[in-house]
C-alpha positions as CSV (number, residue, x, y, z in Angstrom):
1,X,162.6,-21.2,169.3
2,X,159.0,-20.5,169.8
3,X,159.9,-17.6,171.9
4,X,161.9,-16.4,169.3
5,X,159.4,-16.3,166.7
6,X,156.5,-14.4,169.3
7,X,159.3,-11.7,170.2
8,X,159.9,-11.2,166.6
9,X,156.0,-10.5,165.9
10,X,155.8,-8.1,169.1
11,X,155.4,-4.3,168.4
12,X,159.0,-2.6,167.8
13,X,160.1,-1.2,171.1
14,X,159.7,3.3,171.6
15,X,162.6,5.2,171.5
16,X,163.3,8.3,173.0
17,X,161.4,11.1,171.6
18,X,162.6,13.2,169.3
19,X,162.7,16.8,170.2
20,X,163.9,19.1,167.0
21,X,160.8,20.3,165.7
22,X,162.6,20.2,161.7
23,X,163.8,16.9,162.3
24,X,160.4,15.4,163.3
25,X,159.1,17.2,160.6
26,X,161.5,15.6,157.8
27,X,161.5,12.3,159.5
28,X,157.3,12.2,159.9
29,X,157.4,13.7,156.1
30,X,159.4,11.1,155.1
31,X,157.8,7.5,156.8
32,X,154.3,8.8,156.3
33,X,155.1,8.5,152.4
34,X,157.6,5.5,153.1
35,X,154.8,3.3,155.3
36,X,151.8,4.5,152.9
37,X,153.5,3.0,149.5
38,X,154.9,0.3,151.0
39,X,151.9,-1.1,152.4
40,X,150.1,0.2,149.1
41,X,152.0,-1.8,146.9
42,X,151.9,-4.6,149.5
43,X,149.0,-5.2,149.3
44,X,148.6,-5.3,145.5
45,X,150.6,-8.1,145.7
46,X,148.3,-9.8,147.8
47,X,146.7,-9.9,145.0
48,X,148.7,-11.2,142.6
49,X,149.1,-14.0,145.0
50,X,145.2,-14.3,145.3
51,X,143.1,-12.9,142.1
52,X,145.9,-14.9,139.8
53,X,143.5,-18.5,140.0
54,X,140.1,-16.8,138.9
55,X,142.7,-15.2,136.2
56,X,143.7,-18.7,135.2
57,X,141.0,-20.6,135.8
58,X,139.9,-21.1,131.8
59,X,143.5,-22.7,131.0
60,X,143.2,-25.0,134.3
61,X,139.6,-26.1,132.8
62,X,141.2,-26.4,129.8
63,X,143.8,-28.7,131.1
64,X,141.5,-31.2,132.4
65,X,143.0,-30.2,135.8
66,X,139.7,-29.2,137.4
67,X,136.1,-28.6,136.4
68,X,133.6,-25.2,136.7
69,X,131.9,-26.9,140.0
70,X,135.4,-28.0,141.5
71,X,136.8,-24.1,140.8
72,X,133.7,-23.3,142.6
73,X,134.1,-25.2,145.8
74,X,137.7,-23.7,145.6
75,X,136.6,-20.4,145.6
76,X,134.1,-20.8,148.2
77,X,137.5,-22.5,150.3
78,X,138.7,-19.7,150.4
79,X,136.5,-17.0,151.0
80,X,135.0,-18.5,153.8
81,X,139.1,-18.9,155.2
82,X,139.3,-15.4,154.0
83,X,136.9,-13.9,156.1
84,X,137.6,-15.8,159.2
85,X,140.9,-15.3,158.9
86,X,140.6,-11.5,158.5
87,X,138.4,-11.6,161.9
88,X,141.5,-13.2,164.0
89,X,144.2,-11.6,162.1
90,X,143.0,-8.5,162.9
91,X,142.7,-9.1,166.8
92,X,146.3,-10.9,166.5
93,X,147.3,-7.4,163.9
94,X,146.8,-5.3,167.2
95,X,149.4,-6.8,169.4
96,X,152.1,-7.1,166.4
97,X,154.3,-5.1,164.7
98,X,152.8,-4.0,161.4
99,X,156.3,-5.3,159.3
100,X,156.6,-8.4,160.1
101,X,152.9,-9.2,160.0
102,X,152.0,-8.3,156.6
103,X,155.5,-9.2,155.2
104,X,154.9,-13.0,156.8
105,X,151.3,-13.1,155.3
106,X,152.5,-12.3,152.4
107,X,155.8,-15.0,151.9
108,X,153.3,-17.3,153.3
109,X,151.0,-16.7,150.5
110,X,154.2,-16.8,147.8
111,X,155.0,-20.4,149.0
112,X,151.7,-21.8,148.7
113,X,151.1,-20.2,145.0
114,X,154.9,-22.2,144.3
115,X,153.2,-25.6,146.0
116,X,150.0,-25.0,144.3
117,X,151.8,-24.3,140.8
118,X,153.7,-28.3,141.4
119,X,149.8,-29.3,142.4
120,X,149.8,-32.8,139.6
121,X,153.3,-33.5,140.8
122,X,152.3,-33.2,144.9
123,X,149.6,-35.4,144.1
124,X,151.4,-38.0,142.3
125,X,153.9,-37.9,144.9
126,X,151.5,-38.6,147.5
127,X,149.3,-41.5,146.0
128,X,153.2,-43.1,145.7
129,X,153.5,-43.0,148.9
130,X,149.8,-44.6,149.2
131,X,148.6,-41.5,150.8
132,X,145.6,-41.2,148.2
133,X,144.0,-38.0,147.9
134,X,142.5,-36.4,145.1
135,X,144.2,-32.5,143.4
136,X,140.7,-31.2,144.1
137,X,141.3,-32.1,148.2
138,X,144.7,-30.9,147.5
139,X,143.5,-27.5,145.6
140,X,141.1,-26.8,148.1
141,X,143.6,-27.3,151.3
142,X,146.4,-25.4,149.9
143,X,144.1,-22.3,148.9
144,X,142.2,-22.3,152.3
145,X,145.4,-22.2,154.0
146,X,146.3,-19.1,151.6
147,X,143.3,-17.4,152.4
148,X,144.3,-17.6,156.3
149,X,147.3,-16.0,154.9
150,X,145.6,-13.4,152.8
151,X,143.7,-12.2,155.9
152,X,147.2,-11.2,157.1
153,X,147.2,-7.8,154.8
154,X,144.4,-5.9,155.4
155,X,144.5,-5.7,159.4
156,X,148.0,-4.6,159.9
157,X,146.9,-1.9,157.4
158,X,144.5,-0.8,159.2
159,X,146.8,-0.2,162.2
160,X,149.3,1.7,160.3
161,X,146.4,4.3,158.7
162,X,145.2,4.6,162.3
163,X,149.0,5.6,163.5
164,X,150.4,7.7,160.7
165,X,147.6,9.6,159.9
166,X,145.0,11.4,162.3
167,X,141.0,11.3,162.2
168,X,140.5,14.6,160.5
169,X,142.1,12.8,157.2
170,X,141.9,9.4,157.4
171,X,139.1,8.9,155.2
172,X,140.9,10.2,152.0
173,X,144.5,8.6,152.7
174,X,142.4,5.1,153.5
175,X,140.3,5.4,150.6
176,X,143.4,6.4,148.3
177,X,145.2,3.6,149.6
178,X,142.0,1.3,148.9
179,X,142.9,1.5,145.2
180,X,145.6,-0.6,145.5
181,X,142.8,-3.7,145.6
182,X,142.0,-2.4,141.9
183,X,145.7,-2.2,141.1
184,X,146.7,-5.7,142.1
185,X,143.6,-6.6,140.3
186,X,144.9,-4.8,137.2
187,X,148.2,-5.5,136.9
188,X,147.9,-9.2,137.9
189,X,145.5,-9.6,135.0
190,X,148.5,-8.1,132.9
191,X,151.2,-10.0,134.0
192,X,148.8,-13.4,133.3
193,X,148.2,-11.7,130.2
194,X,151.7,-11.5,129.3
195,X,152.9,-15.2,130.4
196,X,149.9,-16.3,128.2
197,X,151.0,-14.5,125.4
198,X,154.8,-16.2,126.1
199,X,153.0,-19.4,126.2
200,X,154.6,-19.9,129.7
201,X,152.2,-22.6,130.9
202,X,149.9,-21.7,133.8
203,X,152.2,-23.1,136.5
204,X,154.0,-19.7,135.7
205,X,150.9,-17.7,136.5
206,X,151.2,-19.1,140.3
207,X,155.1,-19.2,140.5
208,X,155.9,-15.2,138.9
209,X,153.5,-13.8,141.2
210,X,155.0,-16.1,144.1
211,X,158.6,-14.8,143.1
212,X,157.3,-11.2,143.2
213,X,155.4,-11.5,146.9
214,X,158.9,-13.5,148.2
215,X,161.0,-10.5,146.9
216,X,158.3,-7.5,148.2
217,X,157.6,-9.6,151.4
218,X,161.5,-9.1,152.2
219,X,161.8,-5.5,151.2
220,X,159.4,-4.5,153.9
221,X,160.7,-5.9,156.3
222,X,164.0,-3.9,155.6
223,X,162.1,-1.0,154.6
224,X,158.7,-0.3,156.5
225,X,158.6,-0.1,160.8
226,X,155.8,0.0,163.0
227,X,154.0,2.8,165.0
228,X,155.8,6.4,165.1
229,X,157.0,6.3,168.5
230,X,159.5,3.9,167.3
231,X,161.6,5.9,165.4
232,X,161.3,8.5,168.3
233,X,158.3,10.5,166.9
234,X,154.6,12.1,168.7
235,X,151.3,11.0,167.7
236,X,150.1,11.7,164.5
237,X,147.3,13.5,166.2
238,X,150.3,15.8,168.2
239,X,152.4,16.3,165.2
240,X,149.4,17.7,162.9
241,X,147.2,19.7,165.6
242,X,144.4,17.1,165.1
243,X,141.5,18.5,167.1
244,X,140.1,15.0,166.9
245,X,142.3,12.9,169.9
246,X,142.7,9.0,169.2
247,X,140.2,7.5,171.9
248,X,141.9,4.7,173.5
249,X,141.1,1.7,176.4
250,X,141.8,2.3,179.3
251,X,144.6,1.7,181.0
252,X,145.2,-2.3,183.0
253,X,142.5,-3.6,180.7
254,X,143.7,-7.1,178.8
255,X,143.6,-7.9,175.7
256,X,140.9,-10.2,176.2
257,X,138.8,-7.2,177.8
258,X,139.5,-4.7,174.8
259,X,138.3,-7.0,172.1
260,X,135.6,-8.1,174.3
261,X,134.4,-4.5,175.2
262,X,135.2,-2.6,172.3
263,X,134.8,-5.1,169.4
264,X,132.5,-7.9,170.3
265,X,130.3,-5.9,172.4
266,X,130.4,-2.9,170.7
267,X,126.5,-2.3,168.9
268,X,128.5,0.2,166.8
269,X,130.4,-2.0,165.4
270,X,127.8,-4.6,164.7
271,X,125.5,-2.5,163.0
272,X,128.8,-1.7,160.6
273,X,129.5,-5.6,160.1
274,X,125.9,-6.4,159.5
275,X,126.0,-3.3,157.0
276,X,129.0,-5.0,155.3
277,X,127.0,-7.8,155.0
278,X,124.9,-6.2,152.4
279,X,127.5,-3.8,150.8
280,X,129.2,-7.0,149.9
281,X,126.5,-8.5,149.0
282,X,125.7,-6.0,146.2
283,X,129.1,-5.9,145.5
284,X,129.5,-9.5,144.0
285,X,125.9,-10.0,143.2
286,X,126.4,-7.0,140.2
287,X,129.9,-7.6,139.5
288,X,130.1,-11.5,139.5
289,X,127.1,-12.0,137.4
290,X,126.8,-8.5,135.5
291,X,128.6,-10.4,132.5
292,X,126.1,-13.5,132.4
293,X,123.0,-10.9,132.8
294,X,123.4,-8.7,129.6
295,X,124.1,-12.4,127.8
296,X,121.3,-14.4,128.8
297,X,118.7,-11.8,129.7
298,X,119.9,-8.7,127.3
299,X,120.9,-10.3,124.6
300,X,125.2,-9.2,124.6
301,X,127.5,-11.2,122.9
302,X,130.2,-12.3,125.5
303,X,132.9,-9.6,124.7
304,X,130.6,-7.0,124.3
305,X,128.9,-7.7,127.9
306,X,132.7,-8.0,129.4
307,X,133.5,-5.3,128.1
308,X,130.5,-3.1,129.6
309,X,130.7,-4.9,132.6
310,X,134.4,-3.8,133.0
311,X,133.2,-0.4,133.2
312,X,132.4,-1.7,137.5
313,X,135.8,-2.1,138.5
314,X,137.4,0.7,136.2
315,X,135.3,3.8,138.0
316,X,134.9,1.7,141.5
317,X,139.0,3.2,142.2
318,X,137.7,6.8,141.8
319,X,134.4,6.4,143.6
320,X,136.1,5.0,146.9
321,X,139.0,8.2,146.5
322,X,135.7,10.7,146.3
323,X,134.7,9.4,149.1
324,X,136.9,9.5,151.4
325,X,138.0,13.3,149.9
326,X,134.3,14.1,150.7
327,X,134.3,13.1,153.7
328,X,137.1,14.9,155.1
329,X,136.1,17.9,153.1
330,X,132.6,18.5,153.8
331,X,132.1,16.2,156.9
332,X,135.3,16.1,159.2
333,X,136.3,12.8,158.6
334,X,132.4,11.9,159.6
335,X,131.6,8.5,157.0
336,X,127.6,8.0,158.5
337,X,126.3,11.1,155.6
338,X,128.6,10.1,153.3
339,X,128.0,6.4,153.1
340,X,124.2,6.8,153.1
341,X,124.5,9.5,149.9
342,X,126.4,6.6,148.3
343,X,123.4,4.1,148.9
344,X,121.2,5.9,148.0
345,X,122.8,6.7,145.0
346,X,124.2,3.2,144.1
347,X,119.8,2.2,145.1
348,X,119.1,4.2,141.7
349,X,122.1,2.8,139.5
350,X,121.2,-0.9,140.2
351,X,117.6,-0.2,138.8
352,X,118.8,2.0,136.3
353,X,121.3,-0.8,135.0
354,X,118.3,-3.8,134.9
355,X,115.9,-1.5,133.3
356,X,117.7,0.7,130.9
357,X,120.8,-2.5,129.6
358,X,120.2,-2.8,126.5
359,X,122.6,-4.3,123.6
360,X,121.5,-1.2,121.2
361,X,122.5,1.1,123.9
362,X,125.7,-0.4,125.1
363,X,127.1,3.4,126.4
364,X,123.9,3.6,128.8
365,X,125.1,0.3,129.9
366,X,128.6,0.9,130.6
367,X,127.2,4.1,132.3
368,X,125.1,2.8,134.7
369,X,127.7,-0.4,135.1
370,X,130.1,2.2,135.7
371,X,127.9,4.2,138.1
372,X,127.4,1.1,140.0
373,X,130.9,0.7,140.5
374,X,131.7,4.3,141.7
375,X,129.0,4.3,144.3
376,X,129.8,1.0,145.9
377,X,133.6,1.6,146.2
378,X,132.2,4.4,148.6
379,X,130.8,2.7,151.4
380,X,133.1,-0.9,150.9
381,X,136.1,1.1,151.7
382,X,134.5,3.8,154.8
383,X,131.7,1.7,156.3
384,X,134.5,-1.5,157.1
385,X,137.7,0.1,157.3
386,X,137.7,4.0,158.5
387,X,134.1,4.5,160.0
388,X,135.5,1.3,162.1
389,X,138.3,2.7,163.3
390,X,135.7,5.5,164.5
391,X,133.2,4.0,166.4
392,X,136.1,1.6,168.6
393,X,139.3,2.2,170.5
394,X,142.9,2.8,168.9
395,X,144.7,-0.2,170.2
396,X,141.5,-2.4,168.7
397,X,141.3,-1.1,165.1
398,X,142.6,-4.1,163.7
399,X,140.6,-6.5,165.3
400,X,137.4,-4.2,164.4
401,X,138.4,-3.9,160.9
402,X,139.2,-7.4,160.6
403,X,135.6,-8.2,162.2
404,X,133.3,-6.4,159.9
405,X,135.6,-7.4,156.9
406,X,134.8,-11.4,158.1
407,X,131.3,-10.3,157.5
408,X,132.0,-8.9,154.2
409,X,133.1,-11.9,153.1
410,X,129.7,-13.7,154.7
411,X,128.2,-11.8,152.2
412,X,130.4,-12.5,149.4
413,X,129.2,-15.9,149.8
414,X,125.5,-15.1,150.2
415,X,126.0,-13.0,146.7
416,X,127.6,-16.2,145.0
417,X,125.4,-18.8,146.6
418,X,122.0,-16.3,147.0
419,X,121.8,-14.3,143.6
420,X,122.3,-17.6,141.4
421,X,118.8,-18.9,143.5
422,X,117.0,-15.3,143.0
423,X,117.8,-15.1,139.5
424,X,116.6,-18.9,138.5
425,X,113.7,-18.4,140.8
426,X,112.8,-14.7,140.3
427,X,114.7,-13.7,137.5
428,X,116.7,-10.8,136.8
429,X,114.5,-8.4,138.1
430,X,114.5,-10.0,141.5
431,X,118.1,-10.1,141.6
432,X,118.8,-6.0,141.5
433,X,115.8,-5.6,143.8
434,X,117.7,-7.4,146.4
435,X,120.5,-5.4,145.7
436,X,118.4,-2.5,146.3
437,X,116.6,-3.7,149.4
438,X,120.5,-4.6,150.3
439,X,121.4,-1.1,150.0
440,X,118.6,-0.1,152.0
441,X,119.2,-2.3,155.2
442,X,123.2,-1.4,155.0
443,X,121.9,2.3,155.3
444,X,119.7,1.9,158.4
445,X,122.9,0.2,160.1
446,X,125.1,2.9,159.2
447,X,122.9,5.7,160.0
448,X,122.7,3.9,164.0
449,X,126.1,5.2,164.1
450,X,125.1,8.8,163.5
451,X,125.4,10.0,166.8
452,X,128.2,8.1,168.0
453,X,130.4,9.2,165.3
454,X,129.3,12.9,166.2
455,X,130.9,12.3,169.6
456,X,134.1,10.6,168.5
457,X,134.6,13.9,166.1
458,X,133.9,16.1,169.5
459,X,136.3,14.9,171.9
């Protein structure tokens, strides 16, 4: 049985090349637009399986089910599963097919939001059968195990970018794909929206969203495959007359060695996850508490301050596409110039934002909210995700993309944990000079990979 399930997770076997030029053009036509969308819309459901508890969590307080500080020590379950996860999901996404892997992370994730959506009946059921535990223990377990789940999306991802579309424009397909985190985050609100309005009652919120991720889950993996020799076609790289050649191990080495060698030791590749670190970190530490800024230290009411804060996540989609666009256009798929123009950049906004908020100003809020958005979808989705895939080997893209997103998530935490401390210690003011000083350190570990970056573009 056991050898059943590994042989279903290995990589789909090759097939024999495909030799009429029109046909591999139709077929690579047709699966590059057929493996894009379907692990596009993939991973917005990942989403809905994910972002649907901070959604609901005002009904669940509500409800008497949990309190504030319990949510809290939920959320941190699962980041902190969620970034470790990522980390060996991505060095497991490397020696499986990409179908199965996502479309098992996914179902995986659907069941837990149906157990967690029966959480006061589980519990009950449990303390009958004098096995007492508390639905806080029970909360926490069920969505730490669905952030080990969650980490099964990105990585596989990351492999199928790397193998259906070459170097020279990766950066704008990954980017463009990167929007699908704001679409899940979107639509998921909606659909929450919606049930509320029908007066469903929140168990709904975890069991549509469960239904959806069961159905999608089993659509790709009658829909999507895996690399491009399996259905008989060449290398991305051979098919488009990529100058830029994928750089792979070499040949004999184990898997051990390649994540050893070309993830773990690679300095590239640290200086990216330390980056991440901080990128993240600015990330939460101006979206999370943008809201509870403009009302205690600004003076917004609480709509009004959502509603400027908002402006983050709306222009954040754009800002990560422009990114990627420009850095095919103007630097060949090179992320190092582009990234540290986005610092830079996103530097100014975050003093702009503290200095010029005001409530008799709302539009130069929402501005600079907005520009603060835009400039740190730029380096969230190159610096952990393509420029990754750069600075490593082909056949260890997952595992390095699932490394530096672990330390994203590290500094998730730090944002949640650290910019709470700042602000009660230092106030406002200290809080967006760490996010500048953040931005600052992320750009002196991107620009280490300056050089290496220029080699991987000349060979």
């Amino acid at each position: 049985m056991l050898s059943k399930i590994v042989n279903w997770f290995k990589p789909l076997p090759d097939v024999a090349p495909l030799t009429d030029e029109q046909q591999i053009k139709r077929l690579y036509r047709n699966w590059r637009i057929k493996m894009f969308f379907s692990m596009y819309f993939g991973y917005a459901l990942f989403y809905f399986t994910r972002k649907n508890l901070d959604i609901i969590k005002p009904v669940l307080i509500e409800n008497n089910l949990f309190t504030i500080e319990q949510l809290g020590t939920i959320g941190l379950v699962i980041y902190l599963t969620y970034g470790i996860g990522k980390f060996l999901s991505g060095m497991l996404a490397d020696k499986c097919n990409i179908r199965v892997f996502m479309a098992v992370g996914l179902f995986a994730s659907s069941l837990i939001n149906l157990a967690f959506a029966f959480l006061p009946q589980i519990n009950s059921f449990m303390n009958a059968a004098h096995l007492p535990v508390t639905v806080v223990f029970l909360a926490s377990l069920l969505w730490g195990l669905n952030g080990a789940a969650q980490s099964m999306g990105f990585p596989p991802v990351a492999k199928g970018l790397v193998y259906w579309f070459s170097p020279s424009e990766r950066a704008t397909k990954w980017t463009l794909w990167s929007s699908s985190h704001t679409f899940g985050a979107f639509f998921v609100a909606q659909l929450i929206s919606l049930l509320a309005w029908l007066q469903c009652g929140w168990q709904m919120s975890f069991i549509v969203p469960a239904i959806l991720g069961i159905g999608y889950s089993l659509f790709m993996l009658s829909f999507m495959t895996d690399k491009p020799s399996c259905v008989g076609l060449p290398p991305v790289e051979k098919y488009r007359n990529d100058m830029v050649a994928p750089v792979k191990s070499n040949s004999g080495m184990s898997r051990k060695e390649i994540i050893i060698k070309y993830v773990l030791a690679n300095p590239f590749l640290w200086a990216l996850a330390i980056s991440y670190v901080f990128i993240y970190y600015v990330r939460f530490a101006t979206l999370d508490w943008a809201t509870t800024f403009l009302v205690q230290d600004r003076g917004f009411d609480m709509k009004l301050a959502a509603s400027a804060a908002s402006a983050m996540p709306f222009l954040g989609m754009p800002g990560g596409i422009v990114a990627g666009y420009l850095a095919d256009r103007w630097f060949g798929g090179r992320c190092t110039q582009m990234n540290i123009i986005y610092l830079i950049i996103l530097a100014v906004s975050c003093w702009c934002f503290y200095k010029f908020a005001s409530v008799n100003a709302f539009w130069v809020t929402a501005i600079f909210a907005a520009f603060i958005g835009f400039f740190v979808d730029g380096p969230q989705n190159l610096a952990g995700g393509v420029q990754a895939s750069r600075v490593t080997v082909q056949d260890a893209t997952s595992a390095a993309c699932g490394f530096t997103g672990m330390f994203g998530y590290f500094g998730a935490m730090l944002s949640s944990k650290g910019a709470s401390y700042i602000s009660v210690h230092y106030g406002w003011q200290g809080v967006y000079v760490s996010c500048i000083i953040a931005c600052v350190i992320a750009m002196i570990c991107i620009a280490t990979t300056w050089k290496k970056e220029a080699m991987t573009s000349n060979n």
